[in-house]
C-alpha positions in Angstrom: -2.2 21.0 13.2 -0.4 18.7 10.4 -1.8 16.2 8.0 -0.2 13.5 6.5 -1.6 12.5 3.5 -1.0 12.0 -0.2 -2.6 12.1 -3.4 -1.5 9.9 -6.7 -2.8 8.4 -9.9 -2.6 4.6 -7.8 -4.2 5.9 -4.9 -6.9 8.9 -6.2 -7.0 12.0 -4.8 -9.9 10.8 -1.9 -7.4 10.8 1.2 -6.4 14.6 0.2 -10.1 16.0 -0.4 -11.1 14.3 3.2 -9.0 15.6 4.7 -9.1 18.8 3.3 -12.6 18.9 4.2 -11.5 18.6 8.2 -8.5 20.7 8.0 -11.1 23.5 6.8 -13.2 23.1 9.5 -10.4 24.4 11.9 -9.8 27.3 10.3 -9.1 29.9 11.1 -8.6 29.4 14.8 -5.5 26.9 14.0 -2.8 26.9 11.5 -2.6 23.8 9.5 -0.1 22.0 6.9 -0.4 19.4 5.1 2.9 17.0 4.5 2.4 14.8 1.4 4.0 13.9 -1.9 3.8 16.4 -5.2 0.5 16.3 -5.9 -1.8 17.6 -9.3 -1.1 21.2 -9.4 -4.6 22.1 -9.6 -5.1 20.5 -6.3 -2.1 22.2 -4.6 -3.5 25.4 -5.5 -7.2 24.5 -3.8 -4.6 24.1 -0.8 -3.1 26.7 -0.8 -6.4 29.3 -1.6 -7.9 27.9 1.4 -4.6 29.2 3.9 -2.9 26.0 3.9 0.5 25.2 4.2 2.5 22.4 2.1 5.4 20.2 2.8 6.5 18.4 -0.2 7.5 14.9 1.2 9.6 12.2 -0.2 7.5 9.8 -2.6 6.5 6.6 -0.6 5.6 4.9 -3.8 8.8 3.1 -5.0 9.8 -0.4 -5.5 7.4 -3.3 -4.7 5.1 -0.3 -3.7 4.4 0.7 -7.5 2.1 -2.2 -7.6 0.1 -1.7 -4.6 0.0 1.4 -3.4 -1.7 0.1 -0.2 1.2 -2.1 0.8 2.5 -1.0 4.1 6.2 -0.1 4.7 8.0 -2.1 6.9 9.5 -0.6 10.4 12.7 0.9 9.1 11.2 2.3 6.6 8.5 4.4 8.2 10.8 5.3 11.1 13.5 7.0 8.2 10.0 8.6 6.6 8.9 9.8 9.4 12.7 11.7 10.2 12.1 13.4 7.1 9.0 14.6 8.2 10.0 15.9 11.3 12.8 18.0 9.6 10.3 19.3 7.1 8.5 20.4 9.7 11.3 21.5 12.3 13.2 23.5 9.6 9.4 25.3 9.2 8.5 25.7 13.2 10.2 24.4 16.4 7.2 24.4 18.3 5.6 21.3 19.3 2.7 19.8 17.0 -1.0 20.2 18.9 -2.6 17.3 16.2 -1.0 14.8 13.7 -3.8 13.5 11.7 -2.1 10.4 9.2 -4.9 9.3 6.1 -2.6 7.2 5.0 -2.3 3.3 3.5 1.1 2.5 4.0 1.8 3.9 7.0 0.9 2.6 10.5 2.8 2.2 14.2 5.8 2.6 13.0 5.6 5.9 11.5 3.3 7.3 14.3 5.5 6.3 17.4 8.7 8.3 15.5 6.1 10.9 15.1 5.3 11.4 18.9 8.5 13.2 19.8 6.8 15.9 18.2 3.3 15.7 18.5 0.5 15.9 21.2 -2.0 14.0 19.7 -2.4 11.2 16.9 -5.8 10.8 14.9 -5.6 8.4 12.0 -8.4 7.8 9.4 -8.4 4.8 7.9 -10.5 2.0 6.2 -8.8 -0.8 5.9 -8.0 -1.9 9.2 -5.5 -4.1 8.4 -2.4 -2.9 10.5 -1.2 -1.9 13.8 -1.8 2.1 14.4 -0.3 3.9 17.7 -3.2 6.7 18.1 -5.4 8.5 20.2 -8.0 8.2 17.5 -9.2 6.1 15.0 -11.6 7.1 12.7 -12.9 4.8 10.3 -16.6 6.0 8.4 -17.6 3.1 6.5 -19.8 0.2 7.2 -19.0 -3.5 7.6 -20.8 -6.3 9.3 -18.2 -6.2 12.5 -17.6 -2.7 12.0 -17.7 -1.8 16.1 -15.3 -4.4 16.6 -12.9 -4.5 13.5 -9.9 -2.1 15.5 -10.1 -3.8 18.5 -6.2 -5.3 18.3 -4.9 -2.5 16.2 -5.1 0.6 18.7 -3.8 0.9 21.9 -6.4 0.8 25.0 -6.8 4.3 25.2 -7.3 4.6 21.9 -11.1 6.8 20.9 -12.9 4.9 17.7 -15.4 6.7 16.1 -16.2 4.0 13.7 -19.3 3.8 10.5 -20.9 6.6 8.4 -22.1 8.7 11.6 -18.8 9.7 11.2 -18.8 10.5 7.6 -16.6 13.3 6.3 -18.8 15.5 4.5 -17.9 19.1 2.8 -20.1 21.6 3.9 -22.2 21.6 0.6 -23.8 18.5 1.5 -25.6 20.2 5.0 -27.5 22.5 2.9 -31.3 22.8 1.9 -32.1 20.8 -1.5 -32.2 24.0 -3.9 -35.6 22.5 -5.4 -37.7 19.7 -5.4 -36.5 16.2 -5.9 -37.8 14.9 -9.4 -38.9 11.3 -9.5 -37.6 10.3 -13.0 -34.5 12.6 -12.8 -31.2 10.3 -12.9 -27.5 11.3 -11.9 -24.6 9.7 -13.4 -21.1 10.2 -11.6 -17.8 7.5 -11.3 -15.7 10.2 -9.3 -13.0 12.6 -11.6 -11.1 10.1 -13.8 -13.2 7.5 -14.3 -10.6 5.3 -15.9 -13.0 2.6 -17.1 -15.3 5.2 -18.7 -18.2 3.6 -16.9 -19.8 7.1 -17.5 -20.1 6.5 -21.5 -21.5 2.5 -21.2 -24.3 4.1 -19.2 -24.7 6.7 -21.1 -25.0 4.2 -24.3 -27.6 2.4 -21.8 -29.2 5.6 -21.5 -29.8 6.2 -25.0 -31.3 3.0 -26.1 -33.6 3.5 -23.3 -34.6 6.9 -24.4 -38.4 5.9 -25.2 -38.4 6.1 -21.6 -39.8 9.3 -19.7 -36.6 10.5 -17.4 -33.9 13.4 -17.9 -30.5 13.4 -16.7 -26.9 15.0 -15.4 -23.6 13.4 -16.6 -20.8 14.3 -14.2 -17.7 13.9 -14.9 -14.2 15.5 -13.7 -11.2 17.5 -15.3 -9.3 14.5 -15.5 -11.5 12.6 -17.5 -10.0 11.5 -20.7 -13.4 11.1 -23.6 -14.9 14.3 -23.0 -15.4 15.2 -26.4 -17.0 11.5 -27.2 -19.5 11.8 -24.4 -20.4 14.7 -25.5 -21.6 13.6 -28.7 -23.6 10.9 -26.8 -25.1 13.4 -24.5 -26.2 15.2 -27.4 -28.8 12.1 -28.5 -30.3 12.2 -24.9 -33.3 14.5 -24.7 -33.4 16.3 -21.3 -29.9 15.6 -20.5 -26.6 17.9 -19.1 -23.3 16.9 -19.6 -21.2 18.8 -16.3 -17.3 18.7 -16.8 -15.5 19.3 -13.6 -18.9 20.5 -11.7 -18.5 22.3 -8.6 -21.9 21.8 -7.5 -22.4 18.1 -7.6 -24.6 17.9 -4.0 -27.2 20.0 -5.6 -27.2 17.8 -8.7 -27.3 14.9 -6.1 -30.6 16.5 -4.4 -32.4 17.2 -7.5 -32.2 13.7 -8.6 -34.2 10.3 -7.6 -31.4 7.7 -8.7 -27.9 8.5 -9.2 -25.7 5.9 -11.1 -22.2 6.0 -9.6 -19.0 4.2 -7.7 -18.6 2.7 -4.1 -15.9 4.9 -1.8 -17.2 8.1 0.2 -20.1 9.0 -2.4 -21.6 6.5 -0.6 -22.2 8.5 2.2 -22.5 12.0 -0.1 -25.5 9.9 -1.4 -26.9 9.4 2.0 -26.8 12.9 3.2 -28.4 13.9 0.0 -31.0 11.3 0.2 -30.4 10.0 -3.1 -31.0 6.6 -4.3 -27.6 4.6 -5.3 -27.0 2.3 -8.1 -23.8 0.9 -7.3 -20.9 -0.7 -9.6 -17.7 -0.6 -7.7 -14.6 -0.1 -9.1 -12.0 -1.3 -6.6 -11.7 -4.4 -4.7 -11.9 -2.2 -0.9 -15.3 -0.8 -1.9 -17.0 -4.2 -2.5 -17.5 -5.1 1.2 -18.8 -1.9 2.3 -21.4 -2.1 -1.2 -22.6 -5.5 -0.4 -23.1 -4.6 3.1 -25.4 -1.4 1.7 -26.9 -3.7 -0.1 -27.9 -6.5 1.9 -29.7 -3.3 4.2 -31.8 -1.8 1.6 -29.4 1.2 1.0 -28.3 0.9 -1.9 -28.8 -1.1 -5.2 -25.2 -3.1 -5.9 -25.2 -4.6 -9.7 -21.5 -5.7 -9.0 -17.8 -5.6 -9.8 -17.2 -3.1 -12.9 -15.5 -5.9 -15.1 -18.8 -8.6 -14.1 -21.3 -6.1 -14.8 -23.2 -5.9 -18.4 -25.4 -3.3 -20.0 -28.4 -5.5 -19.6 -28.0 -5.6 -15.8 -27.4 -1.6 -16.0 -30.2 -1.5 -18.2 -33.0 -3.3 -15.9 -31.5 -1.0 -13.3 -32.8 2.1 -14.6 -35.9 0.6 -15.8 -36.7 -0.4 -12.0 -35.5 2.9 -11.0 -37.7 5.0 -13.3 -40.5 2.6 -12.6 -40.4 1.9 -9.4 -40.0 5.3 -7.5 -41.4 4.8 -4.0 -38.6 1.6 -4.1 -36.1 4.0 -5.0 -37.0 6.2 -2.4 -37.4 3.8 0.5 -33.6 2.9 -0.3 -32.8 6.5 -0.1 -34.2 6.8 3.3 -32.6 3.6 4.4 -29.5 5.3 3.5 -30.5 8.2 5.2 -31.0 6.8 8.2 -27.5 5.9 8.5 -25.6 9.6 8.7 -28.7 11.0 10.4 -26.7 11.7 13.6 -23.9 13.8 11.8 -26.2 16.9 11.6 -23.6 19.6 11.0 -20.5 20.3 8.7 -18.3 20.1 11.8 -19.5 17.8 13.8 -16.5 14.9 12.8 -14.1 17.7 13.5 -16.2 18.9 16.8 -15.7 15.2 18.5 -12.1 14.7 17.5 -11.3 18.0 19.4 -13.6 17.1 22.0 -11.4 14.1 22.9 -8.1 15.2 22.6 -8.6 18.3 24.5 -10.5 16.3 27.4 
């Protein structure tokens, strides 16, 4: 089994941690690699501890790419890409590859049909469906308005979909029993590792002129965030609050707390299996439609675009949220309702093999 995937500063490190999340569902019955670009040693390591092999492949993000690392390559392009590839792979085994799975922006048709002289079966996970894909599967977790519908004219006829958050990729963390009791006026604050904007400190500031307030709190943030030391300080002025650098256990955090304060992207759906009220700001343009959809159901609570949204809006969130419990929780279980049939750590993994051994 091979992934193709990559991790950067442009693009995040969410592509690698999916599909790291499958890829250790399949062992150890199958051997797996990953091909991708150099990537944070820290994360390479993870890889490699878990009995994974990695290809180092050319970097894809050159040229006109450095300024959107979404944009696709054209045709040439992927087809030369995807020749390195197979001679990463070739010079490694000459056997035939059982599963290609590509989680990756700027590839599409192109690469994948080059790909096929070596592999058995294409899955590729995407969620922008904007571009032509030549696979067996399509997997696609979030939710838009057309979402059955939105692949149609990318993938061939034969092509499976297994399309919206049923088919959320969750780590196995998130299937477990709540370690205690869910606390009403408990709040979670989380913007993913980096947090670049350093949304995490404006709520925190929010947080502490709201302090007359009855709630307590966990601030997450990741290794790669750049204030630590500052937060810290403003932690420090919050009775009943935890500051958690580079936490390994953020679904319990998640199932302790009422209302958790945090980004669009896949902790939408880590939200939902922990039954977790969201606020949402969103901090890229591809999480907005997904967001507002949540929102116009009831499952979630969407203040906006990071650079529209103020401290007063952030501000009457948590007052709603620490006043209004039973509204916070009925979002929660609207949210809920939406993973509900993914009932087991590999049950995305489970229905991929399903199909392309049928």
């Amino acid at each position: 089994m091979v992934f193709r995937v990559d991790g950067t500063a442009q693009i995040g490190l969410g592509h690698v941690m999916r599909c790291l999340t499958l890829a250790t569902q399949l062992l150890p019955l199958h051997s797996i690699t990953f091909l991708c670009c150099a990537l944070p040693l820290t994360l390479q390591q993870q890889i490699q501890r878990a009995g994974i092999a990695i290809l180092t492949t050319p970097s894809l993000d050159e040229g006109e790419l450095e300024d959107n690392a979404s944009a696709v390559l054209n045709e040439v392009e992927q087809a030369s890409h995807a020749t390195h590839c197979i001679a990463l792979l070739d010079d490694m085994n000459d056997e035939s590859i059982d599963m290609l799975i590509v989680d990756h922006y700027q590839l599409s048709a192109s690469f994948s049909k080059v790909m096929r002289s070596r592999c058995k079966h294409i899955v590729v996970i995407d969620d922008l469906a904007n571009r032509q894909h030549d696979c067996d599967v399509i997997l696609d977790q979030n939710l838009f308005e057309d979402f059955e519908f939105r692949y149609d004219q990318l993938v061939p006829p034969h092509c499976q979909k297994l399309l919206g958050p049923e088919f959320a990729i969750l780590r196995n963390e998130f299937y477990r029993a709540p370690p205690m009791p869910r606390n009403d006026n408990h709040i979670l604050v989380c913007f993913g590792g980096s947090d670049p904007g350093n949304l995490t400190e404006r709520v925190v500031d929010v947080l502490i002129e709201l302090k007359s307030l009855t709630f307590s709190a966990d601030i997450v943030v990741g290794a790669a965030y750049s204030s630590v030391n500052a937060l810290e300080a403003k932690v420090e002025r919050l009775p009943n609050a935890k500051l958690h650098v580079a936490c390994g256990h953020i679904s319990e955090l998640m199932k302790s707390a009422n209302t958790m304060i945090g980004a669009g992207g896949s902790m939408h759906w880590e939200r939902a299996a922990s039954g977790v009220a969201g606020i949402i700001i969103t901090l890229a343009d591809n999480q907005v439609e997904t967001t507002r959809c949540l929102h116009e159901r009831h499952c979630c609570l969407w203040l906006g675009a990071c650079d529209e949204v103020t401290n007063e809006d952030i501000s009457k969130a948590v007052e709603f949220a620490i006043n209004s419990p039973q509204e916070m929780r009925k979002l929660a279980n609207n949210a809920v309702s939406l993973v509900s049939a993914n009932k087991n750590p590999s049950f995305v993994m489970d229905t991929i093999l399903n199909i392309v051994t049928r």
